[in-house]
C-alpha positions as CSV (number, residue, x, y, z in Angstrom):
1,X,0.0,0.0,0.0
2,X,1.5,3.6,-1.0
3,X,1.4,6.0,2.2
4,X,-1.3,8.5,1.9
5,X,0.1,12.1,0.4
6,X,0.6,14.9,3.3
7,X,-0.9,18.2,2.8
8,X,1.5,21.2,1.9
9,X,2.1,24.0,3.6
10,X,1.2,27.1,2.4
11,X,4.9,28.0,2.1
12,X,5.8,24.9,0.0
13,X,2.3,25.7,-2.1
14,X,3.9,29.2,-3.0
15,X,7.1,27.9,-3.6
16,X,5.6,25.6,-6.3
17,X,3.6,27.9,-7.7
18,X,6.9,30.5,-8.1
19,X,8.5,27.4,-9.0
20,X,6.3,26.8,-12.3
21,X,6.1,30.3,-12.8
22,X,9.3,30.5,-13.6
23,X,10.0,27.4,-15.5
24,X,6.7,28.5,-17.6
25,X,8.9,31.6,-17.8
26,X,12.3,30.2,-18.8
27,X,11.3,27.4,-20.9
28,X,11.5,27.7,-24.7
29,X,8.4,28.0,-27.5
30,X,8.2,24.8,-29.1
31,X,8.9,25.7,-32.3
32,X,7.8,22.4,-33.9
33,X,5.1,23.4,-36.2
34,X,7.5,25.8,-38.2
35,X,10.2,23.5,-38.4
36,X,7.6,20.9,-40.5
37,X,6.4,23.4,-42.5
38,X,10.2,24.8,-43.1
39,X,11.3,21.0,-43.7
40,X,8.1,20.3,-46.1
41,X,9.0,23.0,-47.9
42,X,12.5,22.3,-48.2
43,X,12.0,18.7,-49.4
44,X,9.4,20.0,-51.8
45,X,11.3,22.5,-53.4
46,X,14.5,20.0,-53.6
47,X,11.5,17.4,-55.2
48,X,10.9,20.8,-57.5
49,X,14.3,21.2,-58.7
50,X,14.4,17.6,-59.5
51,X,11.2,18.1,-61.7
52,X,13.0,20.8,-63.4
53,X,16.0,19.5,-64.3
54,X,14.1,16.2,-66.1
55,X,11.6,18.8,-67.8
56,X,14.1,20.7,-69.1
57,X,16.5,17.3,-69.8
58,X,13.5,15.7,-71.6
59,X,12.3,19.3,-73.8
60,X,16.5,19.6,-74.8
61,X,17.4,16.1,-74.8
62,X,14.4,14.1,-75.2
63,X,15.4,12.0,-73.0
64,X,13.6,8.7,-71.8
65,X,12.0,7.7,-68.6
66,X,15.4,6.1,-67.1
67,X,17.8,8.3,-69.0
68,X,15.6,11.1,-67.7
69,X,15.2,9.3,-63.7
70,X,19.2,8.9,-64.3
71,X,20.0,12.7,-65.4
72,X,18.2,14.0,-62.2
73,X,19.9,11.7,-60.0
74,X,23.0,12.9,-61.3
75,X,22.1,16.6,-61.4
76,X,20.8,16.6,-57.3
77,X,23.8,14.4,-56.5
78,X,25.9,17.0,-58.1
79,X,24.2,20.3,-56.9
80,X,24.6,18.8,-53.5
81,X,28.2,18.0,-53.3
82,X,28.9,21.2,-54.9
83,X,26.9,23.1,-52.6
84,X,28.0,21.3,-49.1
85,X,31.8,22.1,-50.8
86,X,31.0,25.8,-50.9
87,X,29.4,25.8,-47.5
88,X,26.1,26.2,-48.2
89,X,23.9,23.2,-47.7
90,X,24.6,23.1,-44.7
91,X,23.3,26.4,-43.8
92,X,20.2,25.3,-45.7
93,X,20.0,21.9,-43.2
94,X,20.1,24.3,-40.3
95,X,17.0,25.6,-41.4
96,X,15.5,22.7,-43.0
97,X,16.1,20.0,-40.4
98,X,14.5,17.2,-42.4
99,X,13.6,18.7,-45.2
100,X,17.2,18.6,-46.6
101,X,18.1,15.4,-45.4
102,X,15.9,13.1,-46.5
103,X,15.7,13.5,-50.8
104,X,18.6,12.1,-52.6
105,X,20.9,15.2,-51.9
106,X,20.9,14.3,-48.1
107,X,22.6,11.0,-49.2
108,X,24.9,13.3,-51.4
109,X,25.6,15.9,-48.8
110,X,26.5,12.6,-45.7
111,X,29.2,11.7,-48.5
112,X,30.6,14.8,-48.9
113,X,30.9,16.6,-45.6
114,X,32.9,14.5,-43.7
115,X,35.4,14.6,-46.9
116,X,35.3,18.5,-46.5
117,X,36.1,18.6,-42.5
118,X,39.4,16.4,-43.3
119,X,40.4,18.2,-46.2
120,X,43.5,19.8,-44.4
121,X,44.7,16.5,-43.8
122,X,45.3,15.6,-47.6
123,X,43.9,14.5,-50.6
124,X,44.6,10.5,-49.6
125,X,44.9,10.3,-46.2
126,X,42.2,13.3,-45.6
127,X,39.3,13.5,-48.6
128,X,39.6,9.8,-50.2
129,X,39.6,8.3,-46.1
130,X,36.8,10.0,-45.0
131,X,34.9,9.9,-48.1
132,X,32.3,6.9,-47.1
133,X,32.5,7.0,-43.0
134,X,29.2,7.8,-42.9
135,X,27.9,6.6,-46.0
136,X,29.8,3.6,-46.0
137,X,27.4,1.4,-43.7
138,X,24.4,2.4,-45.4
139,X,25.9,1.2,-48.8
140,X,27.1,-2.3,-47.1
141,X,24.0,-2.7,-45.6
142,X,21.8,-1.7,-48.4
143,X,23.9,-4.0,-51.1
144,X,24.1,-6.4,-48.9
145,X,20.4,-6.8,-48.0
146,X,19.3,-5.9,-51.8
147,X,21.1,-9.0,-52.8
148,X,19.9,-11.3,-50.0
149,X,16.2,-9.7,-51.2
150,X,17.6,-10.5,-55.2
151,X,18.4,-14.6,-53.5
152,X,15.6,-14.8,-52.2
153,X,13.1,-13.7,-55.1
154,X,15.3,-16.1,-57.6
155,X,15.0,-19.4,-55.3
156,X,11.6,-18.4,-55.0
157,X,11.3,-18.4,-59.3
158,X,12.8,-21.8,-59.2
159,X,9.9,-23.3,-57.2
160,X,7.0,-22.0,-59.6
């Protein structure tokens, strides 16, 4: 059995009171709300570009469906790398949280960056080492389970 709760003084009733006051006081806006819009819109207008670039790939080049899925793979991957070089992208994941991370050029940008913070360290030793740290289990993982998946789906043929 849980012992019955005491009563509280007065003093220790103001003291809570003043106590929530100020935490209600100190405590931060959630902000929440803004960043989901901030991120949708981000991951959007990324989604946009990509649009874009296969409109413009298919009216110049007419281009196919896969040469033009390939061309804006290519062209997002690129814009990425190139931005989170300069310094930028990553100024735009501050303020996109999830929205930046997510599309293909979040992939591109978990490549590049750690390549960029070693860069004083040499080309070999700093860029070429550091190049797949991050990405590097997500491609083991993901080749290795796409060809478990690929196994899997042929044994599976063999018994129809």
């Amino acid at each position: 059995m849980s012992k019955p709760k005491r009563k509280l003084t007065e003093y220790e009733k103001r003291e809570q009171a003043e106590y929530r006051k100020l935490v209600k006081e100190r405590m931060p806006k959630s902000r929440t709300l803004l960043r989901c819009v901030l991120a949708f819109l981000t991951g959007g207008a990324i989604c946009c570009l990509g649009q874009l670039i296969g409109d413009v790939g298919t009216l110049l080049f007419s281009l196919d469906e896969q040469s033009r899925g390939s061309l804006i793979s290519v062209a997002l991957i690129f814009i990425a790398a190139l931005l989170t070089g300069i310094g930028v992208y990553d100024k735009i994941g501050k303020v996109a949280g999830a929205g930046s991370v997510v599309p293909i050029t979040g992939f591109s940008n978990s490549i590049v960056a750690p390549a960029m913070e070693h860069r004083s360290e040499g080309i070999v030793m700093g860029v070429c080492a550091q190049l797949f740290t991050i990405a590097g289990p997500v491609l083991v993982y993901g080749i290795t389970s796409s060809v478990i998946v690929g196994l899997i789906a042929y044994v599976v043929t063999l018994f129809k």
